[in-house]
VOGUVO-185443 format. One record per residue: residue in one letter; x, y, z of N, C-alpha, C in turn. Coordinates in steps of 0.02 Angstrom, whole numbers, plus 50000, padded with zeros to 5 digits. Example, Ala and Ser with C-alpha at 12.3 -4.5 7.8 and 13.67 -1.06 7.14 Angstrom:
A506604971650390506154977550390506604983550390;S506424988850354506844994750357506455000250394;
# end
This chain:
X507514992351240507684993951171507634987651128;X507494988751066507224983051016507894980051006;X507904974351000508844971950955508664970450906;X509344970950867509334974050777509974970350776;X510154966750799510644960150782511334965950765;X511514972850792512254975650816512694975450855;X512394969650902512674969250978513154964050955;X513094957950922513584953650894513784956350821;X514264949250795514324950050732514604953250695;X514754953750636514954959050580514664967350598;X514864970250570514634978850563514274978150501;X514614972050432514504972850386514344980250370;X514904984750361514564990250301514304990250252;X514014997550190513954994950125514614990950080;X515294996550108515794996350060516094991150076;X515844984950113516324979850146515984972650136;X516114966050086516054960250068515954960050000;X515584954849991515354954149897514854956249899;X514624958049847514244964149835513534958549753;X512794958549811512464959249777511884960649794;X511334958849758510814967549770510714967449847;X510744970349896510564973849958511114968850006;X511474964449980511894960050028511504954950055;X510994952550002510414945350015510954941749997;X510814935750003511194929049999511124929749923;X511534925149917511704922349841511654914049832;X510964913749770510914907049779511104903049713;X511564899049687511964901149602511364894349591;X511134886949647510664883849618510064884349609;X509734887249532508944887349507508594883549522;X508784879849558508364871749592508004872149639;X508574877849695508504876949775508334885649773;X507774888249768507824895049774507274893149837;X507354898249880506854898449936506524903549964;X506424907449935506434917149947505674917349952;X505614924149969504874929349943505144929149877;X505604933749869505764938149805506304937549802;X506434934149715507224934049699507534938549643;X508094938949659508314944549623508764942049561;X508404941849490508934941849437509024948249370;X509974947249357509804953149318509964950049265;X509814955249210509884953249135510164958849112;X510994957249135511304962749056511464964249005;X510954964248985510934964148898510734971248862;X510904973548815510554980348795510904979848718;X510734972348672510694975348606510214976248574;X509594978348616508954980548599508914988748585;X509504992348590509594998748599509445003848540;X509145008448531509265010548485509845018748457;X509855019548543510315024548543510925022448567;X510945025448629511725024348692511595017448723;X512115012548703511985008348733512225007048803;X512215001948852512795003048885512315001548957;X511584997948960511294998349004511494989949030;X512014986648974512134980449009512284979849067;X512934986749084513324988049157512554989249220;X511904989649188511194992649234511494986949310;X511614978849294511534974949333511804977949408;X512404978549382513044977949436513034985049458;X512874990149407512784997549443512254998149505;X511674995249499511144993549544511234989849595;X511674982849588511714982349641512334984349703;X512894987349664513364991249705513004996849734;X512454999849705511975004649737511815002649800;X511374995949781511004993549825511394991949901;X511884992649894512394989949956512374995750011;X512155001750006511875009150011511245005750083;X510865001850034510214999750094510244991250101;X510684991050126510704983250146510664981750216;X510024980350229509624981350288509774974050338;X510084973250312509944965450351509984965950430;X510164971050455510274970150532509344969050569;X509044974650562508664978450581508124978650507;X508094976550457507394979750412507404985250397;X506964988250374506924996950348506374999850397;X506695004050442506025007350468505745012850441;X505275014350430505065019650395504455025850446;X504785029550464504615033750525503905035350499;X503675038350440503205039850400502655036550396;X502655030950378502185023350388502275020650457;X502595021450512502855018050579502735009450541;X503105010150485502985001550472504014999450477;X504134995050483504674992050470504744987450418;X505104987550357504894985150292505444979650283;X505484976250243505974971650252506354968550303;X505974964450364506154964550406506304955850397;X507134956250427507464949350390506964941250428;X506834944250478506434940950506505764938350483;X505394942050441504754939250406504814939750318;X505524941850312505624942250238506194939750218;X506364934950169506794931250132506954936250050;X507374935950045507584938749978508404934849981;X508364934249894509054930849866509264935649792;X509714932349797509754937149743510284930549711;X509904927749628510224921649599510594923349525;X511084930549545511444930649484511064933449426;X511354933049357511154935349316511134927249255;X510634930049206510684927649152511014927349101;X511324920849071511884919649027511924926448966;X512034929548956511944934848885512564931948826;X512344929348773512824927048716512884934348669;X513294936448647513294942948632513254942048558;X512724945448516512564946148469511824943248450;X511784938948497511144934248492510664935648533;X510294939348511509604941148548508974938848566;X508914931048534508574925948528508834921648593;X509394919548602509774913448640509724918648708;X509894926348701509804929448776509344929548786;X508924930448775508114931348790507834924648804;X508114918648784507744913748804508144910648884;X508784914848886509184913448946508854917849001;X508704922748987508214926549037507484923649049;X507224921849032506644918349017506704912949060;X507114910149052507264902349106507404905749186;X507714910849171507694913249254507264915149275;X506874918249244506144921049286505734913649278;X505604909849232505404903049252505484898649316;X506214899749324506574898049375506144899249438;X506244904549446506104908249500505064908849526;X504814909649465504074907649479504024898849488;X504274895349470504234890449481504444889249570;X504724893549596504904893049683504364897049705;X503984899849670503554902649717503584910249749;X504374910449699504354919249741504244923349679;X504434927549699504034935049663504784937149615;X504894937549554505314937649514505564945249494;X506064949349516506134955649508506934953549461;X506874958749409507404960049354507734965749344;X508354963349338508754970949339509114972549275;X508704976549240509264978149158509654980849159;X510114983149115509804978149048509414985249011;X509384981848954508774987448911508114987248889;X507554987548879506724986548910506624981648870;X506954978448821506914974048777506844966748810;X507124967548878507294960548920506454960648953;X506014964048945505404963448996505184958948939;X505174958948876504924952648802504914943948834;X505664943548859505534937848880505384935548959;X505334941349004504854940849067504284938249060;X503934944749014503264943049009503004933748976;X503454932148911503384925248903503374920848970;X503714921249007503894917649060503104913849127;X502784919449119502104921149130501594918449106;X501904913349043501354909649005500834904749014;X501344901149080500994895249121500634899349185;X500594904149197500194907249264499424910849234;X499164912049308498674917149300498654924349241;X497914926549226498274929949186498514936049242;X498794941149194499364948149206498894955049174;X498804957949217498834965249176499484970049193;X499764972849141500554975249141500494984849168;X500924987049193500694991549237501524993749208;X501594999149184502085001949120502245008649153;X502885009949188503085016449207503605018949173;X503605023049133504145024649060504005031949049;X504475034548995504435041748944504155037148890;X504325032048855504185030048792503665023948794;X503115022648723502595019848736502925011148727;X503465010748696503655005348661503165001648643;X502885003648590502325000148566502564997948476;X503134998548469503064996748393503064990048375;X502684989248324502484980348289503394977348264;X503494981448200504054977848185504324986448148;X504984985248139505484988848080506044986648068;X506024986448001506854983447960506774974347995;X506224973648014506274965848028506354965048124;X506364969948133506494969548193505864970748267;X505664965648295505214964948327505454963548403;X506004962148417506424962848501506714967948490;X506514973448503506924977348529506714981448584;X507044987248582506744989348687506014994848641;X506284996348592505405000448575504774995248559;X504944988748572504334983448559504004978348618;X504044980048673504154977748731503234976548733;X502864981548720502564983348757501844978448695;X502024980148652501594977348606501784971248618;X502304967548620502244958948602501994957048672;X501874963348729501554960048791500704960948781;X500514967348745499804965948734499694960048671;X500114956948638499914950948596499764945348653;X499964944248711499924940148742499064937648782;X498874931548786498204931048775497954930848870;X498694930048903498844930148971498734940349004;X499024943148941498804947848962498274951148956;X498034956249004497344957449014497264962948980;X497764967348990498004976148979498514979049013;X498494984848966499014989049027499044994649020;X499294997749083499505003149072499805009149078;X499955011949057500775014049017500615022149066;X501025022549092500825028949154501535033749134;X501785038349120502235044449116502595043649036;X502155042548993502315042448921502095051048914;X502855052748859502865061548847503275062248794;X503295067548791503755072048718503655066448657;X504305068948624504335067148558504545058448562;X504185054748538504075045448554504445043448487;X504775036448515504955032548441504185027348418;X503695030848470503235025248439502685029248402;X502565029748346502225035648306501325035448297;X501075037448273500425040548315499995033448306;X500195027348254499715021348245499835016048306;X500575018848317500555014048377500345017448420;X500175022848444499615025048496498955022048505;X498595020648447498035020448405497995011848421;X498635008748408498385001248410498565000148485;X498905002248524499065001648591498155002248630;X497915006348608497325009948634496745002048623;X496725002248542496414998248528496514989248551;X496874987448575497284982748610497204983548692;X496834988948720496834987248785497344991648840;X497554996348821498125001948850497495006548852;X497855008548922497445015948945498375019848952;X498435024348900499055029448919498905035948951;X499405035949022499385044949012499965047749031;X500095053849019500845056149018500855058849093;X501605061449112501705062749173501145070249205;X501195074649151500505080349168499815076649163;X499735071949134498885069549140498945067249236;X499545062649242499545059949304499655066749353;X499915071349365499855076249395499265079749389;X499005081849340498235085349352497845079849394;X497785074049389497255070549430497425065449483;X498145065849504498225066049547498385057549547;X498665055049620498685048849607498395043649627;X497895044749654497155040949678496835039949627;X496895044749575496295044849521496595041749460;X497295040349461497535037749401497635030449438;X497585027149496497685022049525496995018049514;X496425024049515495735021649511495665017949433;X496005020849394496065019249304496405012549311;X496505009649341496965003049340496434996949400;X496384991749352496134987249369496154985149437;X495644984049469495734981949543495654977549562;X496154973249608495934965549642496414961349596;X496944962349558497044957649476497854956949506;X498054951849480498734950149469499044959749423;X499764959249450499974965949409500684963449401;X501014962849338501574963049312501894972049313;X502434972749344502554979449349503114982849318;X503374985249262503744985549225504004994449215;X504614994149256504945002449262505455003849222;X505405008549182506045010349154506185017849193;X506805017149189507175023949233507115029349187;X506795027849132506905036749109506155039949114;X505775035149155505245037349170505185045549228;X505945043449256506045049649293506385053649261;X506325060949287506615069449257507485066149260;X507825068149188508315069049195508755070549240;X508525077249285508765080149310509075075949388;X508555070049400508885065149452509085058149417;X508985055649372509145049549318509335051049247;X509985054449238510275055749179510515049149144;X510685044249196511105037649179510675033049137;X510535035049084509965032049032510255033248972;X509905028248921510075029048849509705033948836;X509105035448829508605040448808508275042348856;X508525048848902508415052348953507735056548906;X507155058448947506705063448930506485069148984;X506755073848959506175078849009505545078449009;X505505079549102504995082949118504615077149141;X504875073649157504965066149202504765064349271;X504405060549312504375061849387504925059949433;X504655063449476505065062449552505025056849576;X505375054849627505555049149662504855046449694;X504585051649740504075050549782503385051049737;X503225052549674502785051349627502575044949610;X503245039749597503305034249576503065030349645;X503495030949696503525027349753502735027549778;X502425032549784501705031749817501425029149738;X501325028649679501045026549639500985016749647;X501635015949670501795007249651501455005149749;X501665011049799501305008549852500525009149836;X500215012749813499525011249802499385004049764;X499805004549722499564997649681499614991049710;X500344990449781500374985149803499694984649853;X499374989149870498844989949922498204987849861;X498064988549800497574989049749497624981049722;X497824976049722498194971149700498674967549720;X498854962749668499504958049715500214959949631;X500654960949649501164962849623501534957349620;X501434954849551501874948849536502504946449502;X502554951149471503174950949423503494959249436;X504144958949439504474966649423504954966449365;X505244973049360505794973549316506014981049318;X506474982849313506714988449313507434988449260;X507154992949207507754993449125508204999149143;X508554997849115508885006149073509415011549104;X509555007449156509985009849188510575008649154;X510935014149144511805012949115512085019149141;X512285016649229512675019349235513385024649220;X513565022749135514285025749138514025033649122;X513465031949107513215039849088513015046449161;X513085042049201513055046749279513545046549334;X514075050049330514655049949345514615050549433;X514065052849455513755052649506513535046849592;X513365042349531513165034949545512375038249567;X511865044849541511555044249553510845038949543;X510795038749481510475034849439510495026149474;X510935025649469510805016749515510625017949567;X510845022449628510605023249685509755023349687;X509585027949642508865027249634508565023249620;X508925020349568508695013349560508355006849623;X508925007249659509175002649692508695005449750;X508675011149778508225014949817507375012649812;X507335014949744506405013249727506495004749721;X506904999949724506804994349704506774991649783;X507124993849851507124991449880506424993849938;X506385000249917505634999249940505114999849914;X505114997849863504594993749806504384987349824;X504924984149837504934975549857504534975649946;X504764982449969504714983250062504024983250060;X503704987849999503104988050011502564981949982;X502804979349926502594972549883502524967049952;X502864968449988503024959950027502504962050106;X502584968350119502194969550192501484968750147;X501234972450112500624973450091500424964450070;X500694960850051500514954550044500244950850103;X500724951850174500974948250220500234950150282;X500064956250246499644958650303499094953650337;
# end
């Protein structure tokens, strides 16, 4: 029989120590990071334009995450006969969150910004936990000194707006101040539907700018080979999820929930094709605010697609 490090040691449960994302180490110096992939969150959400409240996204996610904290044994996955995160050929940390000054959306954003700096500067793979989609603005800056990025956008909404009332950070502008970027290549925006805060010119300049969009029925009629085929191959991919990209009906815990949303396993084989299509360099995952899912479903999922998101990002690299 294989050993999975149960024979000694802790039991460590989920519900038992300090609690951060999956029960990786905690590393508080930006100096000394040593990982594959490090884990920072950014709770911030005065980018909101509805329910706010996705600041709590951090800590909801990773009390989730304590659910799959694999450290004994890795993730085996009967399905793939692969074993995914296996502590043995994979490092993950998880270095806290970013300072948030409250009211100042300028000074947070440049505090988030230094952490994902941080963290590409070690060499590992920079995953973000919101927070509200407004925090992917200063990810993507972060990216300025690297290769270029094409941005790979899993959402209900296009967030494509330029400016309103003066306002150009917010979570509906994410997406445009990343196609201003000369690092970026394109992107594109995969389960955009219903009624949008981004109105038909920002469709129009999104398009014209280098976005290929399609909504969750375009991606179901053709399936997900063929919408994987629409996305650049061989390229650096910045990968950017918001949770209301999924059906209400399993991720209510959102500011602006939309029907008619995908499933778990939609998403999950979409981002495993892409880690197999490319190298997956940057993550982020918004919009989680827990108080709205009394459940704890919504972080679990979170925390679920994030941990084998990363399982599959790090084997598919390693191969």
């Amino acid at each position: 029989m294989a050993k999975h490090g149960y024979e000694g040691g802790r039991l460590n449960l989920p519900f038992v120590g300090i609690c951060t994302f999956g029960k990786y180490p905690y590393v508080e110096d930006w100096d000394n990071i040593d990982a594959d992939a490090a884990i920072l969150g950014a709770p911030f959400d005065f980018g909101a334009q509805w329910r706010s409240g996705a600041r709590m996204g951090p800590r909801g996610i990773r009390e989730a995450s304590t659910l799959f904290s694999f450290g004994h044994a890795g993730a085996y996955d009967f399905e793939d006969d692969i074993t995914y995160l296996d502590p043995a050929k994979v490092r993950i940390v998880d270095i806290g969150d970013a300072d948030i000054v409250h009211t100042d959306t300028m000074k947070s954003h440049a505090n988030i910004e230094f952490g994902v700096r941080k963290i590409l500067q070690s060499g590992a793979l920079p995953v973000v936990l919101g927070g509200d989609h407004s925090v992917n603005i200063p990810c993507i800056n972060a990216f300025d000194d690297q290769d270029p990025i094409h941005v790979v956008q899993i959402d209900a909404h296009l967030d494509f707006v330029d400016e309103r009332h003066g306002v150009r950070y917010g979570h509906g502008n994410p997406m445009r101040r990343a196609a201003e970027k000369p690092y970026v290549t394109g992107l594109s925006q995969i389960g955009i539907r219903n009624v949008s805060s981004t109105a038909k010119d920002g469709y129009d300049a999104a398009r014209a700018m280098g976005s290929d969009i399609q909504s969750v029925r375009h991606v179901r009629r053709m399936g997900t080979e063929a919408m994987l085929a629409r996305i650049p191959a061989g390229v650096r991919y910045y990968l950017t999820i918001d949770i209301d990209a999924f059906d209400p009906s399993i991720a209510p815990g959102t500011g602006t929930p939309s029907h008619g949303g995908f499933q778990y396993y939609e998403v999950l084989e979409l981002i495993d094709g892409l880690a197999r299509r490319g190298d997956i360099v940057g993550i982020d995952l918004v919009e989680v605010a827990p108080d709205y899912d009394q459940t704890g479903g919504t972080s679990i999922l979170a925390a679920q697609l994030l941990m084998n998101t990363l399982g599959r990002v790090l084997h598919h690299r390693k191969r």
